[in-house]
C-alpha positions as CSV (number, residue, x, y, z in Angstrom):
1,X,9.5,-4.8,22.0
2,X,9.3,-1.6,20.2
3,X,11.9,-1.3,17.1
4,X,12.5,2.5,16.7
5,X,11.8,4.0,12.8
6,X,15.5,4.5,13.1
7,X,16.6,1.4,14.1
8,X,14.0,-0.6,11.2
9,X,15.6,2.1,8.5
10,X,19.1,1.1,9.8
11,X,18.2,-2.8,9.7
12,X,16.7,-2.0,6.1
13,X,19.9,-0.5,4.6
14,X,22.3,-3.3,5.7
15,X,19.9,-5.3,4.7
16,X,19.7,-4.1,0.9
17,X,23.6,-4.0,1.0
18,X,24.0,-7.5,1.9
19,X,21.5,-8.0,-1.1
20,X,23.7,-6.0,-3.3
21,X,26.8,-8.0,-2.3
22,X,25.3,-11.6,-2.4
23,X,23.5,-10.6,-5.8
24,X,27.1,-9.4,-7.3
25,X,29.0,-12.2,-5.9
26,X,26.1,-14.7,-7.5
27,X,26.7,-12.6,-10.7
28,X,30.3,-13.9,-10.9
């Protein structure tokens, strides 16, 4: 199953947002 470079730069941002998020929620 071929992932597309669009599709693995897609997965890779939401992946670093969800990051972002659990890393400021752990911060509160």
């Amino acid at each position: 199953m071929a992932i597309s470079v669009a599709d693995a730069k897609k997965r890779e941002t939401r992946d670093r947002r969800i990051a972002k998020i659990i890393e400021s929620i752990s911060a509160n």
